[in-house]
C-alpha positions as a printed Julia matrix, in Angstrom:
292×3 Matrix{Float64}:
  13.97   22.9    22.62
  13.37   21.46   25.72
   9.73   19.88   26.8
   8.92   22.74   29.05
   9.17   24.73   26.03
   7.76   22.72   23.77
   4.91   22.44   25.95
   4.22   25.94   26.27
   4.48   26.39   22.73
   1.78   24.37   22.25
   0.17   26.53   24.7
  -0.22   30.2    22.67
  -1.86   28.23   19.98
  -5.01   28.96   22.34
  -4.08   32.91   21.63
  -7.21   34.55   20.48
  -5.2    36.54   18.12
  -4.92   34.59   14.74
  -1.46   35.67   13.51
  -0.01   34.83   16.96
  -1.56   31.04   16.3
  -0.89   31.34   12.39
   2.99   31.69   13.44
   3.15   29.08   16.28
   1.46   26.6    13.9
   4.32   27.41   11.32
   6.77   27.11   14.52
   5.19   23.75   15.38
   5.22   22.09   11.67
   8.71   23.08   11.55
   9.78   20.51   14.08
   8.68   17.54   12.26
   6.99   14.58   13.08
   9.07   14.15   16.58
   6.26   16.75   18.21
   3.4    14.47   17.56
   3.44   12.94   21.04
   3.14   16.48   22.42
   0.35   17.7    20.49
  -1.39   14.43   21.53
  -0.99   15.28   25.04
  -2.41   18.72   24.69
  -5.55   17.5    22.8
  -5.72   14.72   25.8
  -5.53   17.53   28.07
  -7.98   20.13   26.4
 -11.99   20.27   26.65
 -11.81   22.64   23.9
 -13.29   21.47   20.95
 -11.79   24.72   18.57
  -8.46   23.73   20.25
  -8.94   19.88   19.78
  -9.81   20.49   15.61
  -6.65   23.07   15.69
  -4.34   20.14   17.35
  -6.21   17.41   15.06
  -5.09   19.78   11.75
  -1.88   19.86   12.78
  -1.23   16.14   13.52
  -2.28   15.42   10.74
  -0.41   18.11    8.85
   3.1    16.45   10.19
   2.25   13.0     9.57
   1.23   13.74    6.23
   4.65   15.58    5.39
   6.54   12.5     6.9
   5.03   10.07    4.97
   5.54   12.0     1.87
   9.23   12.48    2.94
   9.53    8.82    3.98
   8.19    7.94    1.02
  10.42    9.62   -1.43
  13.09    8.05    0.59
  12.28    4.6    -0.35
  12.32    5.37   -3.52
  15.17    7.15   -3.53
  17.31    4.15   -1.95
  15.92    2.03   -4.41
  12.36    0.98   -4.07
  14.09   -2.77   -2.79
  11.8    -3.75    0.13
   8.14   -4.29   -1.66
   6.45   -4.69    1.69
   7.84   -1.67    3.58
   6.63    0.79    0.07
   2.79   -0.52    1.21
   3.04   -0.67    4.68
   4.04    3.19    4.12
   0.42    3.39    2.49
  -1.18    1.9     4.78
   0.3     4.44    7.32
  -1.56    7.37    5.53
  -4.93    6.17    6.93
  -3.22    3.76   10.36
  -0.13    6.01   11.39
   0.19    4.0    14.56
   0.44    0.59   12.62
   4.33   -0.99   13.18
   6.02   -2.52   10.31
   7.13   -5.33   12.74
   3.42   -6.32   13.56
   3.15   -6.46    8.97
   6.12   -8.45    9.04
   5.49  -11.01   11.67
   1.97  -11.98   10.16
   3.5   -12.52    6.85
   6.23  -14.41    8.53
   3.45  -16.84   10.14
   2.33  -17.37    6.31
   5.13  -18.13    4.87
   6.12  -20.59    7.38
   2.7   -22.33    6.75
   3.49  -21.9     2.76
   7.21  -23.36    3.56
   5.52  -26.77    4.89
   3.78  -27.69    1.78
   5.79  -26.11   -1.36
   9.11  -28.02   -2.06
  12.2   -27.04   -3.81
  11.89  -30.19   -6.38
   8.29  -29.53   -7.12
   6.78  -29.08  -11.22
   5.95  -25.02  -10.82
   2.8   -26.0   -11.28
   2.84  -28.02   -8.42
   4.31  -25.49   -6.09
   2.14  -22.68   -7.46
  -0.76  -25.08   -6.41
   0.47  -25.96   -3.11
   1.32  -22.27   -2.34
  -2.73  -21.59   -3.28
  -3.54  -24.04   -0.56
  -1.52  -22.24    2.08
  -2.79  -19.35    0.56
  -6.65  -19.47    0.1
  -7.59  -22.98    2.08
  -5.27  -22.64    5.2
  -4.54  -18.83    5.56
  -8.57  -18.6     3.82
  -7.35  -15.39    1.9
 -10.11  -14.27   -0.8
 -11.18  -11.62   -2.8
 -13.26   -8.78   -1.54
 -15.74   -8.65   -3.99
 -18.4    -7.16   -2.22
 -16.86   -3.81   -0.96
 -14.24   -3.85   -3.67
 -13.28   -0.25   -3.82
 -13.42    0.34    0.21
  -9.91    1.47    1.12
  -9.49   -0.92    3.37
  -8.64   -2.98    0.78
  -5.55   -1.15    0.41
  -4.34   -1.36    3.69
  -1.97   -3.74    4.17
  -2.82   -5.04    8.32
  -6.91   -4.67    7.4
  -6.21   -6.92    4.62
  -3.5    -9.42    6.51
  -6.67   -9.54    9.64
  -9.4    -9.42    7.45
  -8.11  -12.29    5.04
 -10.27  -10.01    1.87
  -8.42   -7.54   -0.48
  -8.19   -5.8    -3.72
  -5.94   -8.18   -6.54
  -3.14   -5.62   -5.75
  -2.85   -6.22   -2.29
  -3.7    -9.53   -2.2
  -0.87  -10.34   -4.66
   1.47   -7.97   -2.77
   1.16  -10.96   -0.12
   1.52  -13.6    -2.32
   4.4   -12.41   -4.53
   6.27  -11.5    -0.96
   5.45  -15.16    0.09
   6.96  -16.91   -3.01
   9.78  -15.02   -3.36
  10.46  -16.14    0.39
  10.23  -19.6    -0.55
  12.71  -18.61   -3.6
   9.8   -18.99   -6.35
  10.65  -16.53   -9.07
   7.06  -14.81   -9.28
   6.59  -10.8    -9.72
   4.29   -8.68  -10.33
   2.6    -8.0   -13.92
   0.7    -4.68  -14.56
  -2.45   -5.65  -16.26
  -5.05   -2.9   -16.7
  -8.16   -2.93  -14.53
  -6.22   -6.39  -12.87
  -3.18   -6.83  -11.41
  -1.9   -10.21  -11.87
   1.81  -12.33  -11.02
   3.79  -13.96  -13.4
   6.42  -16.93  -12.48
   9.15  -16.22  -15.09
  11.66  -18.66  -14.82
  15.36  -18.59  -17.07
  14.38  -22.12  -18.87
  10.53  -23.12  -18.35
   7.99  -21.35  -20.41
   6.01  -18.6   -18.46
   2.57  -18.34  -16.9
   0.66  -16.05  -14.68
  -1.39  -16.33  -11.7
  -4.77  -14.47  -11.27
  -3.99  -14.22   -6.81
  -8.0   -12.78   -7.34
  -9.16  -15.6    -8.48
  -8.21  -18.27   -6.08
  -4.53  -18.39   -7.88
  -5.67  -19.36  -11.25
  -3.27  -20.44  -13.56
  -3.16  -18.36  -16.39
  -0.95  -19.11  -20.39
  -0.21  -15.93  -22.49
  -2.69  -16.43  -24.82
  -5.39  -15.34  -21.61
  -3.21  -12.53  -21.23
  -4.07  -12.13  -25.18
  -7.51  -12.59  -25.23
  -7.68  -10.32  -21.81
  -6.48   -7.4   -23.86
  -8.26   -8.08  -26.68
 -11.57   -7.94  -24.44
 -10.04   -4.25  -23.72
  -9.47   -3.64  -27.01
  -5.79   -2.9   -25.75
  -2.66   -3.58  -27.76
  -0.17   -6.27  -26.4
   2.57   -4.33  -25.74
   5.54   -5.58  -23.41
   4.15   -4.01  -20.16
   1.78   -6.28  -19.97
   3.57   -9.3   -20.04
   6.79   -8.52  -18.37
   7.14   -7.9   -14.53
   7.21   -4.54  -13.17
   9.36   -3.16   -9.99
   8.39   -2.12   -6.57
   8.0     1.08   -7.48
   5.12    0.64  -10.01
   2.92   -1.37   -7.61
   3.15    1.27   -4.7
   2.51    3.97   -7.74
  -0.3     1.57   -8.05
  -1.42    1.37   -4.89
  -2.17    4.69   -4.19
  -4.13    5.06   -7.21
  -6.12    2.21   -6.11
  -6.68    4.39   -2.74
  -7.34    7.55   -4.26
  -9.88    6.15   -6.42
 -11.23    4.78   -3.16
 -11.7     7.93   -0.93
 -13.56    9.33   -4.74
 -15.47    6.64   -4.61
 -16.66    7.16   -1.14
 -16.96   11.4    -2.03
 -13.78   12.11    0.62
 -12.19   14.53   -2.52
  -9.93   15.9     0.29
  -8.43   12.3     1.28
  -7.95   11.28   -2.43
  -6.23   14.65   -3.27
  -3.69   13.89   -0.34
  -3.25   10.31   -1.65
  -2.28   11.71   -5.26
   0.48   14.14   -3.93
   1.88   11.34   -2.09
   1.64    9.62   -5.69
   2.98   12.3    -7.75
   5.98   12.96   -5.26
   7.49    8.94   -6.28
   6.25    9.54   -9.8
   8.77   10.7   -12.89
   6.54   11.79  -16.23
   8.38    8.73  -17.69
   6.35    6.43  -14.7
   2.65    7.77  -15.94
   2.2     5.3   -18.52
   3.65    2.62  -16.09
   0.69    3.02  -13.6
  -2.21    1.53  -13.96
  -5.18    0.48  -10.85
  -7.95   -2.06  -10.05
 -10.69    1.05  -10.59
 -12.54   -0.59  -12.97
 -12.39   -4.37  -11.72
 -15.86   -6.02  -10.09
Protein backbone atom coordinates (compact mmCIF):
# COMPACT_ATOMS: atom_id res chain seq x y z
CA UNK A 1 0.00 0.00 0.00
CA UNK A 2 1.46 2.99 -1.01
CA UNK A 3 1.35 6.43 1.23
CA UNK A 4 -1.19 8.04 -0.97
CA UNK A 5 -3.28 5.23 -0.03
CA UNK A 6 -2.49 4.85 3.20
CA UNK A 7 -3.22 8.34 3.67
CA UNK A 8 -6.55 8.31 2.37
CA UNK A 9 -7.36 5.42 4.31
CA UNK A 10 -6.90 7.19 7.19
CA UNK A 11 -9.16 9.60 5.65
CA UNK A 12 -12.86 7.60 5.62
CA UNK A 13 -12.29 7.04 9.25
CA UNK A 14 -14.01 10.64 9.36
CA UNK A 15 -17.16 8.72 7.52
CA UNK A 16 -20.20 9.53 9.50
CA UNK A 17 -21.38 6.09 8.92
CA UNK A 18 -20.06 3.80 11.79
CA UNK A 19 -19.61 0.46 9.97
CA UNK A 20 -17.69 2.27 7.19
CA UNK A 21 -15.18 3.54 10.23
CA UNK A 22 -15.72 0.14 12.23
CA UNK A 23 -14.10 -1.62 8.98
CA UNK A 24 -11.31 0.92 8.17
CA UNK A 25 -10.26 0.74 11.85
CA UNK A 26 -10.06 -3.18 11.39
CA UNK A 27 -8.20 -2.29 7.92
CA UNK A 28 -5.84 0.03 9.80
CA UNK A 29 -4.93 -2.41 12.93
CA UNK A 30 -4.23 -4.93 10.40
CA UNK A 31 -1.10 -3.20 9.20
CA UNK A 32 0.73 -3.25 12.37
CA UNK A 33 2.68 -0.97 14.18
CA UNK A 34 4.53 0.40 10.79
CA UNK A 35 1.21 2.87 10.35
CA UNK A 36 1.82 4.68 13.54
CA UNK A 37 3.70 7.55 11.92
CA UNK A 38 0.66 8.05 9.66
CA UNK A 39 -1.96 8.15 12.13
CA UNK A 40 0.26 10.69 13.95
CA UNK A 41 0.23 12.88 11.06
CA UNK A 42 -3.49 12.82 10.67
CA UNK A 43 -4.14 13.66 14.38
CA UNK A 44 -1.32 16.56 13.75
CA UNK A 45 -3.35 17.57 10.93
CA UNK A 46 -7.00 17.35 12.41
CA UNK A 47 -8.92 20.06 14.68
CA UNK A 48 -11.33 17.42 15.33
CA UNK A 49 -11.42 16.40 18.67
CA UNK A 50 -13.95 13.02 17.88
CA UNK A 51 -11.31 12.35 15.14
CA UNK A 52 -8.22 13.08 17.42
CA UNK A 53 -9.78 10.41 20.40
CA UNK A 54 -10.59 7.94 17.27
CA UNK A 55 -6.71 8.30 16.02
CA UNK A 56 -5.53 8.34 19.87
CA UNK A 57 -7.59 4.68 20.29
CA UNK A 58 -6.05 3.39 17.59
CA UNK A 59 -2.37 4.28 18.33
CA UNK A 60 -2.64 3.02 21.10
CA UNK A 61 -4.43 -0.12 19.99
CA UNK A 62 -1.17 -1.02 17.66
CA UNK A 63 1.38 -0.24 20.09
CA UNK A 64 -0.25 -2.23 22.58
CA UNK A 65 -0.43 -5.40 20.20
CA UNK A 66 3.36 -4.86 19.38
CA UNK A 67 4.51 -4.84 22.63
CA UNK A 68 2.59 -7.86 23.49
CA UNK A 69 4.01 -9.51 20.29
CA UNK A 70 7.51 -8.18 21.02
CA UNK A 71 7.23 -9.36 24.17
CA UNK A 72 6.40 -12.95 23.64
CA UNK A 73 9.30 -12.82 21.35
CA UNK A 74 11.82 -12.31 23.96
CA UNK A 75 10.68 -14.85 25.67
CA UNK A 76 10.41 -17.03 23.13
CA UNK A 77 14.26 -16.61 22.07
CA UNK A 78 15.11 -17.12 25.46
CA UNK A 79 14.47 -14.39 27.91
CA UNK A 80 18.74 -13.78 27.64
CA UNK A 81 18.99 -9.95 27.59
CA UNK A 82 17.53 -8.84 31.27
CA UNK A 83 17.62 -5.19 30.31
CA UNK A 84 15.88 -5.28 26.90
CA UNK A 85 12.64 -7.63 28.87
CA UNK A 86 12.22 -4.06 31.09
CA UNK A 87 12.98 -1.62 28.73
CA UNK A 88 9.97 -3.45 26.79
CA UNK A 89 7.90 -2.40 30.02
CA UNK A 90 8.82 0.62 30.18
CA UNK A 91 7.65 1.06 26.50
CA UNK A 92 3.97 0.32 27.54
CA UNK A 93 3.69 3.75 29.26
CA UNK A 94 7.11 5.71 27.01
CA UNK A 95 6.69 4.05 23.44
CA UNK A 96 9.07 6.61 22.05
CA UNK A 97 11.90 5.70 24.64
CA UNK A 98 15.13 3.96 22.54
CA UNK A 99 16.81 1.06 24.03
CA UNK A 100 20.15 2.72 22.98
CA UNK A 101 19.45 5.90 25.18
CA UNK A 102 18.76 2.68 28.40
CA UNK A 103 21.87 1.25 27.37
CA UNK A 104 24.23 4.13 27.16
CA UNK A 105 23.24 5.44 30.76
CA UNK A 106 23.91 2.11 32.19
CA UNK A 107 27.07 2.00 30.22
CA UNK A 108 28.18 5.46 31.97
CA UNK A 109 27.55 3.44 35.39
CA UNK A 110 29.28 0.74 34.91
CA UNK A 111 32.27 2.48 33.74
CA UNK A 112 32.14 4.54 37.03
CA UNK A 113 31.52 0.98 38.95
CA UNK A 114 34.62 -0.50 36.75
CA UNK A 115 37.05 2.25 38.42
CA UNK A 116 36.58 1.23 41.93
CA UNK A 117 35.64 -2.71 42.03
CA UNK A 118 38.73 -4.95 41.25
CA UNK A 119 39.01 -8.42 40.05
CA UNK A 120 41.24 -9.50 43.28
CA UNK A 121 38.90 -7.89 45.71
CA UNK A 122 37.21 -10.07 49.12
CA UNK A 123 33.33 -10.07 47.61
CA UNK A 124 32.68 -8.21 50.29
CA UNK A 125 34.90 -5.70 49.29
CA UNK A 126 33.71 -5.40 45.76
CA UNK A 127 30.05 -5.62 46.78
CA UNK A 128 30.99 -2.50 48.94
CA UNK A 129 32.82 -0.65 46.42
CA UNK A 130 30.08 -1.37 43.78
CA UNK A 131 27.50 0.37 46.61
CA UNK A 132 29.69 3.41 46.42
CA UNK A 133 29.43 3.73 42.66
CA UNK A 134 26.09 2.81 43.17
CA UNK A 135 24.36 4.96 45.93
CA UNK A 136 27.32 7.73 46.76
CA UNK A 137 28.54 8.52 43.14
CA UNK A 138 25.59 7.55 40.79
CA UNK A 139 23.29 8.77 44.32
CA UNK A 140 20.74 5.91 43.42
CA UNK A 141 18.09 5.43 46.41
CA UNK A 142 14.98 4.09 47.22
CA UNK A 143 11.73 5.77 46.45
CA UNK A 144 10.12 5.51 49.54
CA UNK A 145 7.86 8.21 49.39
CA UNK A 146 5.81 7.49 46.15
CA UNK A 147 6.64 3.81 46.30
CA UNK A 148 3.89 2.36 44.24
CA UNK A 149 3.92 5.33 41.44
CA UNK A 150 4.67 3.54 38.18
CA UNK A 151 7.29 5.43 37.49
CA UNK A 152 9.10 3.39 39.54
CA UNK A 153 8.84 0.77 37.07
CA UNK A 154 10.07 2.48 34.27
CA UNK A 155 13.32 1.81 33.52
CA UNK A 156 14.69 5.72 31.91
CA UNK A 157 12.37 7.55 34.89
CA UNK A 158 14.25 5.50 37.25
CA UNK A 159 17.95 5.68 35.43
CA UNK A 160 17.09 10.05 35.41
CA UNK A 161 15.41 10.13 38.48
CA UNK A 162 18.15 8.11 40.50
CA UNK A 163 14.69 6.65 42.91
CA UNK A 164 13.01 3.23 42.21
CA UNK A 165 11.09 0.32 43.42
CA UNK A 166 13.79 -2.73 44.89
CA UNK A 167 12.93 -4.44 41.53
CA UNK A 168 14.12 -1.93 39.35
CA UNK A 169 16.64 -0.65 41.26
CA UNK A 170 18.27 -4.12 41.46
CA UNK A 171 17.54 -4.68 37.74
CA UNK A 172 20.43 -1.91 37.52
CA UNK A 173 22.58 -3.24 39.87
CA UNK A 174 22.51 -6.95 38.99
CA UNK A 175 23.11 -5.67 35.11
CA UNK A 176 26.10 -3.63 36.54
CA UNK A 177 27.86 -6.54 38.37
CA UNK A 178 27.43 -8.98 36.02
CA UNK A 179 29.29 -6.39 33.65
CA UNK A 180 32.08 -6.24 35.91
CA UNK A 181 31.88 -10.30 35.92
CA UNK A 182 30.47 -10.42 39.69
CA UNK A 183 28.29 -13.48 39.85
CA UNK A 184 25.11 -11.69 41.47
CA UNK A 185 21.31 -12.53 40.30
CA UNK A 186 18.31 -11.96 41.21
CA UNK A 187 16.41 -13.69 44.30
CA UNK A 188 12.53 -13.63 44.45
CA UNK A 189 11.69 -12.69 47.95
CA UNK A 190 8.03 -11.93 48.65
CA UNK A 191 6.96 -8.33 49.19
CA UNK A 192 11.13 -7.63 48.41
CA UNK A 193 13.12 -8.38 45.76
CA UNK A 194 16.60 -8.86 46.73
CA UNK A 195 20.28 -10.15 44.79
CA UNK A 196 22.26 -12.85 45.82
CA UNK A 197 26.19 -13.25 44.88
CA UNK A 198 26.42 -17.07 44.56
CA UNK A 199 29.75 -17.97 43.89
CA UNK A 200 31.03 -22.01 43.02
CA UNK A 201 33.42 -22.01 46.34
CA UNK A 202 32.62 -18.98 48.83
CA UNK A 203 29.59 -19.25 50.98
CA UNK A 204 26.57 -17.09 49.75
CA UNK A 205 25.01 -13.79 50.76
CA UNK A 206 22.46 -11.39 49.50
CA UNK A 207 22.23 -7.81 48.96
CA UNK A 208 19.12 -5.72 49.98
CA UNK A 209 19.93 -2.94 46.49
CA UNK A 210 16.76 -1.08 48.70
CA UNK A 211 18.53 -0.62 51.38
CA UNK A 212 21.67 1.11 50.40
CA UNK A 213 23.18 -2.55 49.33
CA UNK A 214 23.01 -4.14 52.65
CA UNK A 215 24.70 -7.17 53.14
CA UNK A 216 22.49 -9.76 54.00
CA UNK A 217 23.56 -14.00 55.56
CA UNK A 218 20.79 -16.68 55.07
CA UNK A 219 19.74 -16.73 58.35
CA UNK A 220 18.04 -12.84 57.48
CA UNK A 221 16.62 -14.52 54.64
CA UNK A 222 15.29 -16.99 57.58
CA UNK A 223 14.12 -14.74 59.95
CA UNK A 224 12.56 -12.55 56.84
CA UNK A 225 10.24 -15.43 56.15
CA UNK A 226 9.60 -16.26 59.40
CA UNK A 227 8.30 -12.52 59.94
CA UNK A 228 5.87 -13.70 56.91
CA UNK A 229 5.10 -16.64 58.43
CA UNK A 230 6.32 -18.19 55.00
CA UNK A 231 8.04 -21.54 54.66
CA UNK A 232 11.74 -21.57 53.39
CA UNK A 233 11.38 -23.21 50.41
CA UNK A 234 14.19 -23.11 47.59
CA UNK A 235 12.67 -20.13 45.66
CA UNK A 236 13.61 -18.02 48.00
CA UNK A 237 17.07 -18.60 48.25
CA UNK A 238 18.10 -19.56 44.82
CA UNK A 239 18.29 -17.05 41.83
CA UNK A 240 15.58 -16.76 39.44
CA UNK A 241 15.84 -16.05 35.44
CA UNK A 242 15.00 -13.09 33.36
CA UNK A 243 11.88 -14.17 32.79
CA UNK A 244 10.57 -14.13 36.43
CA UNK A 245 11.69 -10.54 37.11
CA UNK A 246 9.92 -9.06 33.93
CA UNK A 247 6.80 -11.46 35.12
CA UNK A 248 7.58 -9.41 38.12
CA UNK A 249 7.72 -6.31 36.85
CA UNK A 250 4.57 -5.99 35.41
CA UNK A 251 2.89 -7.06 38.44
CA UNK A 252 4.65 -4.40 40.20
CA UNK A 253 3.00 -1.97 37.41
CA UNK A 254 -0.31 -3.33 37.43
CA UNK A 255 -0.56 -3.03 41.03
CA UNK A 256 0.52 0.52 40.34
CA UNK A 257 -2.12 1.85 37.82
CA UNK A 258 -4.78 -0.09 40.84
CA UNK A 259 -3.27 1.77 43.11
CA UNK A 260 -3.74 5.00 41.37
CA UNK A 261 -7.74 3.67 40.29
CA UNK A 262 -6.51 3.48 36.29
CA UNK A 263 -8.38 -0.36 36.28
CA UNK A 264 -8.13 0.01 32.45
CA UNK A 265 -4.13 0.53 32.44
CA UNK A 266 -3.58 -2.34 35.00
CA UNK A 267 -5.88 -4.73 33.00
CA UNK A 268 -3.61 -4.01 29.85
CA UNK A 269 -0.47 -4.55 31.99
CA UNK A 270 -1.80 -8.13 33.13
CA UNK A 271 -2.47 -9.39 29.48
CA UNK A 272 0.90 -8.35 28.64
CA UNK A 273 1.76 -10.53 31.87
CA UNK A 274 -0.30 -13.46 31.21
CA UNK A 275 0.87 -13.65 27.44
CA UNK A 276 4.93 -14.55 28.91
CA UNK A 277 3.30 -16.50 31.71
CA UNK A 278 2.97 -20.64 31.65
CA UNK A 279 0.49 -21.92 34.74
CA UNK A 280 3.79 -23.56 35.88
CA UNK A 281 5.34 -19.58 36.19
CA UNK A 282 2.29 -18.42 38.72
CA UNK A 283 3.86 -19.55 41.75
CA UNK A 284 7.24 -18.13 40.44
CA UNK A 285 5.92 -14.47 40.48
CA UNK A 286 5.85 -12.59 43.17
CA UNK A 287 5.88 -8.18 43.45
CA UNK A 288 6.97 -5.30 45.76
CA UNK A 289 2.91 -4.59 46.46
CA UNK A 290 3.14 -4.85 49.88
CA UNK A 291 6.72 -3.25 50.61
CA UNK A 292 6.83 0.51 52.43
Amino acid sequence: MTNKEIKALISLLEDEDPEISRHVGEQINSLGDAIIPFLEEAWEETLSPDFQKKLEDLIHNLQFSALKSRLIAWKEEGATDLIRGIWLVNTYQYPDVEFASITKAIEQIYYEAWLHVKPEMHPYDQVKALNHAFFKINKFSANTVNFHAPSNSMLHLVLESKRGNPLTLCVIYLTIAQKLGLPVYGVNLPNLFVLTYKHEILDQFYINVYNKGLILTKTDIDNYLLQLNLNPVEIFYEPCGNLAIVQRSLRNLAFSFEKMNDLEKAAEVTMLLDAITDDKDNLNISGEEDEE
